[in-house]
C-alpha positions in Angstrom: 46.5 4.1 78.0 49.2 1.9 76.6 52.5 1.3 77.8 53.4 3.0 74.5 51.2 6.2 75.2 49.5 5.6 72.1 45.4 4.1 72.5 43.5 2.4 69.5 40.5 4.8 68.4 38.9 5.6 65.6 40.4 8.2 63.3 39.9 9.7 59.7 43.2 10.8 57.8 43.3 13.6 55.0 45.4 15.2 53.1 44.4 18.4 51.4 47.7 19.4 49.2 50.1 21.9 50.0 51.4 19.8 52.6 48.4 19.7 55.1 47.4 17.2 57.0 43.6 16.8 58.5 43.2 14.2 61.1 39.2 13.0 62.6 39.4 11.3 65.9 36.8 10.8 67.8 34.5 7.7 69.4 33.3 6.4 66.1 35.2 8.4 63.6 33.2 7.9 60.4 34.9 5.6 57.2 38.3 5.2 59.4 40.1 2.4 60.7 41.1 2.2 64.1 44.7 3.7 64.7 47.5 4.4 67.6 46.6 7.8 68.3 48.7 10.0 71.2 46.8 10.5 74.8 47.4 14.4 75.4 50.2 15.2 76.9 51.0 16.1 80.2 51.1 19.5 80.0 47.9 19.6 77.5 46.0 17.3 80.5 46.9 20.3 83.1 45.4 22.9 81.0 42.6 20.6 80.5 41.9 20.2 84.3 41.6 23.9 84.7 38.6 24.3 82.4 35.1 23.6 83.7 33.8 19.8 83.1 32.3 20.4 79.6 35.0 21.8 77.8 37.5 19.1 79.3 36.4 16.2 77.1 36.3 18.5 73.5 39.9 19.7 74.6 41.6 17.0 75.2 39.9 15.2 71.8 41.4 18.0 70.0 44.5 17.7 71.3 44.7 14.2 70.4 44.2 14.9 66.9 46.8 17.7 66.9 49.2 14.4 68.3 48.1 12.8 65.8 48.6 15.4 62.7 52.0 16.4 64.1 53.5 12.9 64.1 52.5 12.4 60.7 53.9 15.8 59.9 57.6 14.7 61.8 56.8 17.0 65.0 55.6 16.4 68.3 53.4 18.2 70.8 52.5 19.6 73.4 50.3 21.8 72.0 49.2 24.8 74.4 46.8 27.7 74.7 47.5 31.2 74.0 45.8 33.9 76.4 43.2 34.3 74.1 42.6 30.9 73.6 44.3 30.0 70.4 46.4 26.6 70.2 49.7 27.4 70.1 51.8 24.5 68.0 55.4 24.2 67.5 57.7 26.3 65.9 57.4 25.4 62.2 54.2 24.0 62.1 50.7 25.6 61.7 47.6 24.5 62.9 44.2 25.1 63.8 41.7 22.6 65.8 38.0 22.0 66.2 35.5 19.7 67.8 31.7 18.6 67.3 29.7 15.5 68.8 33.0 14.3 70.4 34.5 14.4 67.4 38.1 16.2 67.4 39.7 17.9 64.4 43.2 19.1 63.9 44.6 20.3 60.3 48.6 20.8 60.7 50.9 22.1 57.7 54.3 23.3 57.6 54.8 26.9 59.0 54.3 28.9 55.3 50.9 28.2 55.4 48.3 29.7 58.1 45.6 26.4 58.2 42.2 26.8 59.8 39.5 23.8 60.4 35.7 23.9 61.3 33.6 20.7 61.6 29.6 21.0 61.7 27.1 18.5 61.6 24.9 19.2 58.4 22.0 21.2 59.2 22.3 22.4 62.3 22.7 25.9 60.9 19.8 27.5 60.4 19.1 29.6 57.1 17.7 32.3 59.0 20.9 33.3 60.2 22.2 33.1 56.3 22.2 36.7 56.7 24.8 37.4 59.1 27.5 35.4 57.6 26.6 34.5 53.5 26.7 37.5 51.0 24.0 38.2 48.6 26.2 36.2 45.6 26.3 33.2 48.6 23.0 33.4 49.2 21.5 33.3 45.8 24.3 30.0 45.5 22.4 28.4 48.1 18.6 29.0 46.6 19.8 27.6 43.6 19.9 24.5 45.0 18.1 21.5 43.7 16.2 20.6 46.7 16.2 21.1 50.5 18.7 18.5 51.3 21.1 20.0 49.3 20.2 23.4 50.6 21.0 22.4 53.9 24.5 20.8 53.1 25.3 24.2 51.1 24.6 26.2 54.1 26.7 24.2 56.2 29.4 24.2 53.9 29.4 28.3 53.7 29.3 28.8 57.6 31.5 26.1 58.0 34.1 27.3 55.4 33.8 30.5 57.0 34.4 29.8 60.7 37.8 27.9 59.1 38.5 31.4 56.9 38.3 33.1 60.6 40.7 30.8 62.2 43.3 31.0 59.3 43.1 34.9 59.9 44.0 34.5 63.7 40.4 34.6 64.8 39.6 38.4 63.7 36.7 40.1 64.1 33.4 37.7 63.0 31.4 41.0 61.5 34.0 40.6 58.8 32.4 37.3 57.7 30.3 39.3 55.0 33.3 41.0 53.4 34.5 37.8 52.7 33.0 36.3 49.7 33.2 32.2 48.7 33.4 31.2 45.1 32.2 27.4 44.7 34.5 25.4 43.0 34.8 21.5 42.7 35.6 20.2 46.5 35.1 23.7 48.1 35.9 27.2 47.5 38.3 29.9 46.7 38.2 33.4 47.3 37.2 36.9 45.6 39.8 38.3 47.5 43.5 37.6 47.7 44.0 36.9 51.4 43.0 33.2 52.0 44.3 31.2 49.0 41.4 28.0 49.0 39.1 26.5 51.7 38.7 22.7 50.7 35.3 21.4 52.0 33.9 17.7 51.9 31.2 15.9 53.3 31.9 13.4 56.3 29.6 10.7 57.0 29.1 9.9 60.9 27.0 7.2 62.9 23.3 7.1 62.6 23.1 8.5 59.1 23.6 12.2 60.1 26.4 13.8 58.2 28.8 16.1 59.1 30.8 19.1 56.7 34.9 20.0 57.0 36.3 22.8 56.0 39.8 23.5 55.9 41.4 26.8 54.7 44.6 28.2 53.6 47.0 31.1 52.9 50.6 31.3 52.0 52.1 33.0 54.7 54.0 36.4 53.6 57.6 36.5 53.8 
C-alpha cells in the first residue's frame, strides 16, 4: 500500500443514470485503466480476518470497490456488515456489492434509490435450473434465441438480473424469483410489476476470452 492508502489496480467505471455509480476492480479488470483505488479500511480488514480464508480475499475486493464508488459519489467508507450479512453503507448512500473470479463489484447511488449488483461469468448457469428462477414468458425469451451462444448469454443475463432484483429488495425470500417477471429492453430489463423500476445489464469482457454479465437494478425509494 501507498503512503497515500490508495494502490494502482485495475478497475472498470460505470455509470448507469439515476445517479449510480458501478465500479469493477479486480486483478485484471477487463477494458479499464489502472486507477488509485482505496485498500479497505481498517475496520472492514477486522471483519475480514474473522471470516474463514476463502471468503477473506472476495470481501475485501468488494470492499475496495465500495471505496472506490463512494469516493466518486463524495462519501467515504467504512462499509460494514449487518447481522445477516448485508453491507451496511453510509447514511445517504445505497449500495449493494458482488464478487466473481476475484473480480469485485460495488454499485453506490444516492440514498432515494435501493441499488442491487450481480456479476456472473457467462455460462456458468446452467439451463436446467431455468426453471427455478425464469418464468414461462422468460423462458420462451431465451429459446428464441438465435443460436447457443446467445442462449447462454441470455440466461446469464436473467439469473444475473435476478440475483441483483433480490439484493435491491433487501435479500427476500429467493422462491419469489418466479413472481418476478423481466421484460427485455435495449441494455437490460424492466419490470411487469411496479416494485423495481429497471435492471441495466451489459456484457463485460474479461481475460482469456471468457465473458462475464452485470446486472445492476433499481427502485425509487418510497417516501
Amino acid at each position: 500500500m501507498s503512503a497515500t492508502g490508495l494502490t494502482p489496480e485495475a478497475t472498470m467505471t460505470l455509470r448507469t443514470g439515476r445517479g449510480i455509480v458501478v465500479c469493477v476492480v479486480g486483478r485484471d479488470a477487463p477494458a479499464g485503466p489502472r486507477t488509485a483505488v482505496p485498500e479497505a479500511d481498517p475496520a472492514e480488514t477486522r471483519l475480514a480476518a474473522g471470516l474463514p480464508a476463502a471468503r477473506r480475499t472476495d470481501f475485501l475486493i468488494g470492499r475496495r470497490a465500495a471505496g472506490l464508488a463512494l469516493a466518486l459519489l463524495g462519501h467515504s467508507g467504512p462499509v460494514l456488515r449487518a447481522a445477516n450479512g448485508q453491507p451496511v453503507f453510509p447514511v445517504g448512500v445505497a449500495g449493494s456489492i458482488s464478487h466473481c473470479d476475484g473480480y469485485g463489484v460495488c454499485a453506490a447511488a444516492p440514498g432515494d434509490l435501493t441499488v442491487g449488483v450481480d456479476l456472473e461469468l457467462e455460462g456458468r448457469v446452467p439451463a436446467a435450473g431455468l426453471r427455478h428462477f425464469a418464468t414461462e414468458t422468460e423462458r420462451a425469451w431465451i429459446a428464441g434465441s438465435r443460436d447457443t451462444a446467445e442462449a447462454a448469454y441470455r440466461t446469464t443475463s436473467v439469473f444475473c438480473a435476478k440475483e441483483a432484483v433480490y439484493k435491491a429488495r433487501g435479500g427476500g425470500a429467493r422462491h419469489r424469483y418466479l413472481t418476478v417477471e423481466l421484460l427485455p429492453r435495449p441494455g437490460g430489463f424492466v419490470m411487469s410489476g411496479p416494485d423495481v423500476s429497471a435492471v441495466a445489464v451489459r456484457r463485460v469482457p474479461g481475460p482469456d476470452a471468457a465473458d462475464y454479465v452485470l446486472a445492476t437494478a433499481w427502485e425509487v425509494t418510497p417516501r
